[in-house]
C-alpha positions in Angstrom: 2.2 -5.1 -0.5 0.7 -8.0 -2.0 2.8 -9.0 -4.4 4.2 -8.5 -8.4 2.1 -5.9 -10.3 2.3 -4.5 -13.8 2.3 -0.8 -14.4 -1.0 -1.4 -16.2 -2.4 -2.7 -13.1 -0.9 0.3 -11.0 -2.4 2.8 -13.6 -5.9 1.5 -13.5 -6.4 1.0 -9.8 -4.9 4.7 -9.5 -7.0 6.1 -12.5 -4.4 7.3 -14.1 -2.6 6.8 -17.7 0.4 4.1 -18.1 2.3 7.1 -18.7 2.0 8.7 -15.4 1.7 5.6 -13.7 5.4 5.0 -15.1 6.7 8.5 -14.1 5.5 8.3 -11.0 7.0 4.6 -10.8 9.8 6.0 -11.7 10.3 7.7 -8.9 9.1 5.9 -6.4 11.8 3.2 -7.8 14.6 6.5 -7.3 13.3 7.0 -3.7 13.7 3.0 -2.9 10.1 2.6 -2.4 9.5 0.4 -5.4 11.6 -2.6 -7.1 11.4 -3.4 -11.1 11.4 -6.9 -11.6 13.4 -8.9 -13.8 13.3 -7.3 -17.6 10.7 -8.8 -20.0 11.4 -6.8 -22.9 8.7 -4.6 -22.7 8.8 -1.7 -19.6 5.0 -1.6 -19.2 4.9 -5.4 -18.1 7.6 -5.2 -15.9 6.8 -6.6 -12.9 6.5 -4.3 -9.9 6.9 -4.6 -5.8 7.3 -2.7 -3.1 10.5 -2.8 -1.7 11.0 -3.5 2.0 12.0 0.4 2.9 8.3 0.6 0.9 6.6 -1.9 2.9 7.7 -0.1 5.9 6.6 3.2 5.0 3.5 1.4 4.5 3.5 -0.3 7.7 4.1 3.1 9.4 1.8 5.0 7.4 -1.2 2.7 8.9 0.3 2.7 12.3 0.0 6.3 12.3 -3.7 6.2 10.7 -4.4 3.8 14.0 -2.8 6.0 16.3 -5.4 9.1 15.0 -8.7 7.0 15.0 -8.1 4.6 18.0 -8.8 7.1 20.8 -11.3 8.2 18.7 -13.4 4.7 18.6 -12.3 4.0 21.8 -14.4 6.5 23.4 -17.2 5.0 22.0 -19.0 1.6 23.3 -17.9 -1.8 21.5 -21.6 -2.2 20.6 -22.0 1.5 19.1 -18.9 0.4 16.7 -20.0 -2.8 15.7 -23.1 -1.4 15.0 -21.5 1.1 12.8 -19.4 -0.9 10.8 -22.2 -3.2 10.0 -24.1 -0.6 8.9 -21.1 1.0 7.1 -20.4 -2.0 4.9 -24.2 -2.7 4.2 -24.4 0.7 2.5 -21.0 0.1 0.9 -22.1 -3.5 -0.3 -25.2 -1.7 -1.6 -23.4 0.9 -3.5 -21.6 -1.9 -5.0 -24.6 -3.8 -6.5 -25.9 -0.9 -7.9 -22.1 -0.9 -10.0 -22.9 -3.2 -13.1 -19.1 -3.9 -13.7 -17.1 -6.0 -12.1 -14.0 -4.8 -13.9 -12.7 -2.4 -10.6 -10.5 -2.6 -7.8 -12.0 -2.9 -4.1 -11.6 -0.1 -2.2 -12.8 -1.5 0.7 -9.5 -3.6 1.7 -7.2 -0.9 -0.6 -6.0 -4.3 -2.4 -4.9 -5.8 0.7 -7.4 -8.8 -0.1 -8.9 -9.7 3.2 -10.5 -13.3 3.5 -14.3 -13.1 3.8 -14.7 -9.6 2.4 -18.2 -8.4 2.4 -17.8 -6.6 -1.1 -16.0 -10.3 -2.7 -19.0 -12.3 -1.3 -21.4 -9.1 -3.0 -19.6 -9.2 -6.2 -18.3 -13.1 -6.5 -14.8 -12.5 -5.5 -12.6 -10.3 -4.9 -13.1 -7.2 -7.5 -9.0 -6.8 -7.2 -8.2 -10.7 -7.6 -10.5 -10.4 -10.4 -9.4 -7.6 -12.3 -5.9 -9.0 -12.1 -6.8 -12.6 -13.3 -8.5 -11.2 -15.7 -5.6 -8.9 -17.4 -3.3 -11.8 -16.4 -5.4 -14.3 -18.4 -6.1 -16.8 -15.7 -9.9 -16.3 -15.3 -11.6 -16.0 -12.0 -9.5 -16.1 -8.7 -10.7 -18.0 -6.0 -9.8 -15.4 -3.4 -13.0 -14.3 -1.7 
């Protein structure tokens, strides 16, 4: 959703080998859901992005997730759910600086890469952005 990325990329924020990463590419690029960029010679730098019939399926996917836990929150008071999302992302934030490396993806924003994201002020950036810079060769994002 945000953007070009390499199989490489795909495979380590799934935890899975280039090779599966690429047959499951594969067919998600059959199904329409992803688009190969331009050929650079070499498949596994190829640059991938979710096709609009993808984007949508993501759009709907989380419209769907919203429908289930809306009347669920909403039966609560505003104050008992901001109270337990700040309590939420302190343990998560905590968990975090226990993790020495900074060499993962943030699953907090699922690589959507919010703007003033607890876990990118915790770990100096975004993890994602900073993973992906990194691989890219372009040092340290500035995305927060």
């Amino acid at each position: 959703m945000n953007g070009l990325h390499q199989v490489g990329e795909a495979a380590g924020f799934l935890g899975v080998s280039p090779p599966a990463a690429t047959k499951n590419i594969d067919k998600l690029e059959r199904l329409g859901l992803v688009v190969r960029g331009p050929p650079t010679g070499d498949r596994r730098a190829t640059p991938l992005t979710a096709s609009s019939k993808g984007r949508l399926l993501v759009r709907r996917y989380e419209e769907l997730k919203t429908a289930r836990v809306s009347p669920i929150l909403s039966s609560y008071p505003p104050e008992t759910i901001h109270s337990l999302t700040d309590l939420l992302e302190q343990f998560s934030v905590s968990l975090l600086r226990l993790e020495r490396s900074n060499d993962v993806y943030c699953l907090r924003c699922a690589a959507y890469v919010e703007d003033g994201c607890a876990v990118g002020r915790a770990r100096g950036g975004c993890p994602y952005q900073l993973t992906r810079a990194a691989h890219s060769g372009h040092g340290r994002s500035a995305h927060t």
